[in-house]
C-alpha positions as CSV (number, residue, x, y, z in Angstrom):
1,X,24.8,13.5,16.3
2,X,24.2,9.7,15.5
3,X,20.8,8.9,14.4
4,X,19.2,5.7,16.3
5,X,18.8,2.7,13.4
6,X,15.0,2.6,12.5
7,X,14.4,-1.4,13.3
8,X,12.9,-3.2,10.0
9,X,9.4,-4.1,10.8
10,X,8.9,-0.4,12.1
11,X,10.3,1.1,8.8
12,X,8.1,-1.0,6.9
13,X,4.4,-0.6,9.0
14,X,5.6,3.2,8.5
15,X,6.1,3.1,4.7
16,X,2.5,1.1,4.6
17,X,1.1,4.3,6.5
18,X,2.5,6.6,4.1
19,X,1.5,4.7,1.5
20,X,-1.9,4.7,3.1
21,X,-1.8,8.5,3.2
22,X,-1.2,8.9,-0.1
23,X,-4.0,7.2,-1.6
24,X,-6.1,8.4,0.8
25,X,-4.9,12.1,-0.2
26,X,-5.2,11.1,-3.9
27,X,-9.2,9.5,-3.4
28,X,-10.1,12.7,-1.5
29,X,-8.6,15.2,-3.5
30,X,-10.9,13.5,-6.7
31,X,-13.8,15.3,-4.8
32,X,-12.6,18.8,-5.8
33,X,-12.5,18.0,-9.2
34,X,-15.4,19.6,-11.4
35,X,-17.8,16.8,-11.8
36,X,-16.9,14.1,-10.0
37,X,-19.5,14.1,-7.4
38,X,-22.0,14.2,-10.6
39,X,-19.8,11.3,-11.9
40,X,-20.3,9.4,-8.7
41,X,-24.0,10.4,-8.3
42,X,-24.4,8.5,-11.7
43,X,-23.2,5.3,-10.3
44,X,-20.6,5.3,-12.9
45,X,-16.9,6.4,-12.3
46,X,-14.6,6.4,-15.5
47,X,-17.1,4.6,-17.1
48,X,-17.2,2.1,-14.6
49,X,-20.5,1.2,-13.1
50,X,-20.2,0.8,-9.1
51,X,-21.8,-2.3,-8.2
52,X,-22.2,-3.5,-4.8
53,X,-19.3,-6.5,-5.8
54,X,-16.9,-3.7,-6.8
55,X,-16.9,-1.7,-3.8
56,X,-16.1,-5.1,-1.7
57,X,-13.6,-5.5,-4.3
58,X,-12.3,-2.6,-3.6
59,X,-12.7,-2.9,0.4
60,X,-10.7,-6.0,0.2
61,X,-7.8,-4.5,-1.9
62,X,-7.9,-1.4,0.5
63,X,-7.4,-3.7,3.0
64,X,-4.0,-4.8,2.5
65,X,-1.8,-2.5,2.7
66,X,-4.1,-1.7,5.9
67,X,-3.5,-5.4,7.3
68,X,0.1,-4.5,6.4
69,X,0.6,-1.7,9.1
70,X,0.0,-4.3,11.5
71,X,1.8,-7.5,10.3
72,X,4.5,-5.7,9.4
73,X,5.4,-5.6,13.3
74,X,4.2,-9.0,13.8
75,X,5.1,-11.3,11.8
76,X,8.2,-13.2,11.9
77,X,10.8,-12.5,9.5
78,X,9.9,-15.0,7.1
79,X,6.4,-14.3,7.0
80,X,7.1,-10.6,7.0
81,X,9.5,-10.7,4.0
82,X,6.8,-12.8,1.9
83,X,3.6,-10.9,3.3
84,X,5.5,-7.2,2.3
85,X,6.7,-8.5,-0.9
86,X,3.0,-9.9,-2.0
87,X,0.9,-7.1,-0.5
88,X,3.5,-4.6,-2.5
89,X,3.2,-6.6,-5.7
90,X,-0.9,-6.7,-5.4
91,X,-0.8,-2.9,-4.5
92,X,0.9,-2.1,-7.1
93,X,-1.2,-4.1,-9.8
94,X,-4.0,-2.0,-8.2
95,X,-2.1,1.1,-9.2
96,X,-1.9,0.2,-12.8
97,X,-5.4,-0.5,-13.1
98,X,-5.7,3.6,-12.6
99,X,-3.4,4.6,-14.6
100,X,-6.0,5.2,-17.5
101,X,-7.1,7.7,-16.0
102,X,-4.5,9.6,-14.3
103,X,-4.0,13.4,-14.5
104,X,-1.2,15.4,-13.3
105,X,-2.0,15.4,-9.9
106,X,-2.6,11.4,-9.4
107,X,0.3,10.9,-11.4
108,X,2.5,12.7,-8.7
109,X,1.0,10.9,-6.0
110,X,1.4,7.9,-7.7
111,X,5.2,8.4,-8.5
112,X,5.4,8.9,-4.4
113,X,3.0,5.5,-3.8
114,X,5.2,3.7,-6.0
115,X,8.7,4.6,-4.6
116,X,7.1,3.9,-1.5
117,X,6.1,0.5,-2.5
118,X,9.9,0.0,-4.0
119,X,11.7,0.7,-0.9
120,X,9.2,-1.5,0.9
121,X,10.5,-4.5,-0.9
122,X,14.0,-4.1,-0.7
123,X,13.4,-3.5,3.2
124,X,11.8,-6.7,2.7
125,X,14.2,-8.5,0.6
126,X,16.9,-8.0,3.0
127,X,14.9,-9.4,5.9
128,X,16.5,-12.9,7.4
129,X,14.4,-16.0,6.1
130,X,15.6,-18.0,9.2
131,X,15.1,-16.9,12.7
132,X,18.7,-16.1,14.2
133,X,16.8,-16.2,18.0
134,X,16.6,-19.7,17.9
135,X,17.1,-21.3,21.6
136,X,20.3,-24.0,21.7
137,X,20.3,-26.4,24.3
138,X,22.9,-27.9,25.7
């Protein structure tokens, strides 16, 4: 049976949804841990003190690979090449400022997000940097 060829911009909004899952899987799954709502009730996380600043902080970072679900179908190949290869590189700096604090559990989810994030960008990389639908007259 021949599989249909998954078109680029799809594959790459559907990596940024997995991606999405993950940490979203990985945040939630924090909650079961013994003493984290008490951490959080503190207004300190990892030693971390959530100011009002840090959670837009973190709102804005979240948003990327968000925005990326979408402009990964809508941008141009240029654009979409550039945008995935800067929203992975920022997500993944975002990553490594956890790592501190990983256990075994983020770690795994972590290893996922960041294989994720590594076939993102060579999905990118191989993306055209010219647009091949360009009208000739004649």
């Amino acid at each position: 049976m021949k599989k249909n060829k998954i078109q680029p911009e799809t594959l790459l909004s559907t990596l940024w949804i997995f991606v999405l899952l993950n940490i979203i899987f990985r945040d939630l799954h924090q909650f079961v841990k013994s003493g984290f709502i008490e951490e959080i009730m503190t207004g300190f996380v990892n030693g971390i003190k959530i100011t009002d600043e840090l959670m837009l902080l973190g709102g804005i970072l979240a948003e990327i690979p968000i925005m990326m679900v979408l402009l990964s179908r809508l941008l141009p190949d240029k654009a979409n090449k550039w945008a995935n290869i800067i929203a992975g590189i920022i997500t993944l700096a975002v990553f490594a400022t956890g790592i501190p604090s990983l256990d075994i559990d983020d770690t795994f989810h972590l290893v996922i997000e960041v294989a994720a994030i590594l076939w993102i960008f060579r999905i990118a990389w191989k993306l055209p940097t010219h647009n091949n639908n360009t009208a000739t007259h004649a």
